[in-house]
N, C-alpha and C positions, 0 to 999 in steps of 0.2 A: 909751535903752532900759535897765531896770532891769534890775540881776544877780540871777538864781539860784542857791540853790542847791539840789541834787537831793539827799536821803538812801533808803537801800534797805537796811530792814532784815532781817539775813540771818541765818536758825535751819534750816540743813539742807534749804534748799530749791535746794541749789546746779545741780541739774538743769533749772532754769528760767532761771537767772539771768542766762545771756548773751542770753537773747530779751530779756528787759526790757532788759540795758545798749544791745542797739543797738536797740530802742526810743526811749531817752534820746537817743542818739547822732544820731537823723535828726529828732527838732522842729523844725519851722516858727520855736517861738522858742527860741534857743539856750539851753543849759544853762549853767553860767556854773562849776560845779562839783558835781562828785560824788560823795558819801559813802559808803561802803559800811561799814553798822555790824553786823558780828561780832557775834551775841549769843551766843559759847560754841560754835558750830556746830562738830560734828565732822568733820575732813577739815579741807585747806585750800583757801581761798578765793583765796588769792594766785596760783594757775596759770591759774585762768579771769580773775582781774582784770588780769593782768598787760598785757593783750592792750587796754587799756583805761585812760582816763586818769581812774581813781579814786584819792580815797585809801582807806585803809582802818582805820578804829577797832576792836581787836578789845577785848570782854569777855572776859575768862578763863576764867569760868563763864556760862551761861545765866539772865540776869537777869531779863528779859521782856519783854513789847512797850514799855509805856513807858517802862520804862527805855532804853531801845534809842531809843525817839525823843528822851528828854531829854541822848541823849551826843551826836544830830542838833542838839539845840535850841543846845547849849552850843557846840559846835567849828564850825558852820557859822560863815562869815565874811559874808554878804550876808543883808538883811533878809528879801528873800524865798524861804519856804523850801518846797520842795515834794517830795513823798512817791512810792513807790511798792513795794509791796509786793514781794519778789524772785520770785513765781507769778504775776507781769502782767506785759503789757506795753502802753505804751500809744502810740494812735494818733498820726502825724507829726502831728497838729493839738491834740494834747490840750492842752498846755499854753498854746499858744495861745489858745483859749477859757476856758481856766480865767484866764489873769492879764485878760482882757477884764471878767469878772467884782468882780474882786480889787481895781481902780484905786480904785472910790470909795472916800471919808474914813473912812466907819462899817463897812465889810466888814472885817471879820478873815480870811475863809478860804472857799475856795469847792471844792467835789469834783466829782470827772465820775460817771460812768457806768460800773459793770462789769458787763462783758459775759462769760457764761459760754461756754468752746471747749467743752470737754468735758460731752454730758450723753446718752450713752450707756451702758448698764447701769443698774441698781438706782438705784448708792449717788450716781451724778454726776446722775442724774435728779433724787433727792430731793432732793441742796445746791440744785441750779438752783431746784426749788418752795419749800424752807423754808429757805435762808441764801442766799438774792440780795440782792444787797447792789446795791440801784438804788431810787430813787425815781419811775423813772416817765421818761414822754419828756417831761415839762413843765418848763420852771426855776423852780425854789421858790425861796422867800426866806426863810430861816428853815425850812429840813424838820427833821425829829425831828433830828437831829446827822447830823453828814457822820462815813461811814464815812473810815476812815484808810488805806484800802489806793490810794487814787488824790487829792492833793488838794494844795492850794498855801494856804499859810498866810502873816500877816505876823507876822515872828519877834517883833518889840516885844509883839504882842498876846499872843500866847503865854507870853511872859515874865512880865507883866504879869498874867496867871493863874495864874504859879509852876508853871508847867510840867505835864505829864503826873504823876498819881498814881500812885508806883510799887509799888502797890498791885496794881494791873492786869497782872499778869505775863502770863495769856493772851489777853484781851480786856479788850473795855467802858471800856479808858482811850479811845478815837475818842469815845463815846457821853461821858463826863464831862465831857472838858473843853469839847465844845460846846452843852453843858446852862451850865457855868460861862461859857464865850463870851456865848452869848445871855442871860443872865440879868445880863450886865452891858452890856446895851443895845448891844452891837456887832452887826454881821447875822451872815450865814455864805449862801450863794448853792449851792445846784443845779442843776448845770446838765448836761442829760444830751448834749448836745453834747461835752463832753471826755470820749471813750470811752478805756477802758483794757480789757482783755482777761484775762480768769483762763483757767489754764492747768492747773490742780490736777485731778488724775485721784485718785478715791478708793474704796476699797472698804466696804463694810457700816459695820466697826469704826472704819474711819479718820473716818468723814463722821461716825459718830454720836459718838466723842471730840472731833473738832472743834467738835459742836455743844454739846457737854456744857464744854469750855471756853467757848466763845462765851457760854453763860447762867450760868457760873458766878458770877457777881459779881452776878450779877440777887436772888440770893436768899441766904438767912442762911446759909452754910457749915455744911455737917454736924460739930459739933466736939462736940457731946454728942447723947445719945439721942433726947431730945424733939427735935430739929433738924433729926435725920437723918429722922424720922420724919415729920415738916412738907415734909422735901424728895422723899421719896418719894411723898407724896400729891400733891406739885405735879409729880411728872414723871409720872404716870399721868393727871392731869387734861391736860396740857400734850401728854399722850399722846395720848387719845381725841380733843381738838379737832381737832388734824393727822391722825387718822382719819376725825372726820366732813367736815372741811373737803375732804379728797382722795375721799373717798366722793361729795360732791355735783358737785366738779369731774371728775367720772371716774376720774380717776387712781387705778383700782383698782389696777396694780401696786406702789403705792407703800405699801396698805394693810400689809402685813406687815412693814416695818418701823418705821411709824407707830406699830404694836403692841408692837414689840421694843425700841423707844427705852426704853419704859419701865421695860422689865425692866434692860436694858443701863444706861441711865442710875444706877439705884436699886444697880445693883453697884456702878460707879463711884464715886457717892459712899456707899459701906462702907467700899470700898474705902482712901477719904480718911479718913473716921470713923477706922478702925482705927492709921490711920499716925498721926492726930495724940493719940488716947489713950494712945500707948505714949511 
């Protein structure tokens, strides 16, 4: 049986955190070791872990997600390395099905399925329709990139890509490196059988900043006028689709924030404009 090891990166999400660790704790295939990487989180983490046979990597400052997976990539001691965001928790069976995936020569990495708990009110309705992060009930071979919040990697191949861009402080390092995965002939495997569970409860502002990091890296950073100006145009276009899209699907109550993303969004990135002109 091959060793795992588990990493769970951790930015203030510490009210969830012990559902995922005994999540980890009752797999079908055992965990072999488990990380908990500190990105700078306020409070300490040490009183819930203590209960719990992790170790714990702390950052001093808040670095970001990829950073946070390349202190996983570096200190984990077994090849196989598998992930889980500190807002899931995943199924006694998940990793099971995921390393089923994982054995053949050319796979590098393979992710499950996240399943939304929360999608009651506004703002947990809209994550569940515009940031679900699932491929479908089918196993793909090669889907657009495996999301990084549920998924089991072989550390050599990772390595061998030079790691996470730490670049990617809020998002979109998941999406790069398995763009760089596949584009050097290795697979990556879907498989919506290893379910893991999100747990994130969010209000109007919180769900539409989340989504506003999530696409940040999709598009030129607002750092001069003409920039800011191209990115405004693209969250009002990006607006209305998610209008007419939920328009045709019924989902009329989701239309008025559909409408606000864009106002909300085009502050946000002023917001950024201004901090980085001074």
């Amino acid at each position: 049986m091959k060793k795992i090891s588990l990493y769970i990166p951790v930015y203030n999400h510490r009210q969830y955190l012990k559902k995922c660790l005994d999540s980890v704790l009752i797999q079908t295939y055992p965990v072999d070791e488990i990380i908990l990487i500190d990105d700078g989180s306020s409070g300490n983490l040490e009183k819930i872990a203590s209960n719990y046979p992790v170790k714990i990597i702390t950052h001093k400052k808040n670095k970001g997600i990829a950073a946070a997976r390349n202190t996983a990539l570096k200190n984990a001691k077994n090849n196989l390395l598998a992930s889980l965001d500190a807002d899931t928790a995943a199924s006694p069976n998940w990793l099971e099905n995921l390393i089923k995936q994982i054995k053949r020569k050319n796979v590098a990495g393979a992710g499950g399925r996240l399943i939304e708990t929360n999608k009651k009110g506004l703002a947990n309705k809209w994550r569940d329709v515009h940031m679900r992060q699932s491929w479908g009930d089918k196993t793909l071979k090669n889907p657009p990139f495996l999301y990084g919040n549920n998924c089991l990697y072989k550390k050599e191949i990772l390595k061998k890509m030079g790691g996470y861009n730490n670049k990617y402080k809020t998002n979109y390092e998941d999406y790069a490196i398995s763009k760089k995965i596949m584009k050097s002939k290795y697979q990556l495997i879907y498989t919506p059988s290893a379910k893991a569970y999100h747990y994130r409860k969010d209000t109007v502002t919180t769900v539409l900043t989340a989504f506003w990091r999530w696409i940040f890296f999709q598009y030129p950073q607002p750092v001069t006028m003409s920039c800011l100006i191209k990115k405004i145009i693209r969250n009002f276009r990006l607006s209305l689709s998610f209008f007419a899209r939920d328009a045709s699907s019924a989902n009329f109550n989701l239309l008025f924030l559909d409408l606000f993303m864009g106002f909300y969004h085009s502050w946000l990135d002023y917001n950024f404009y201004k901090t980085k002109k001074k």
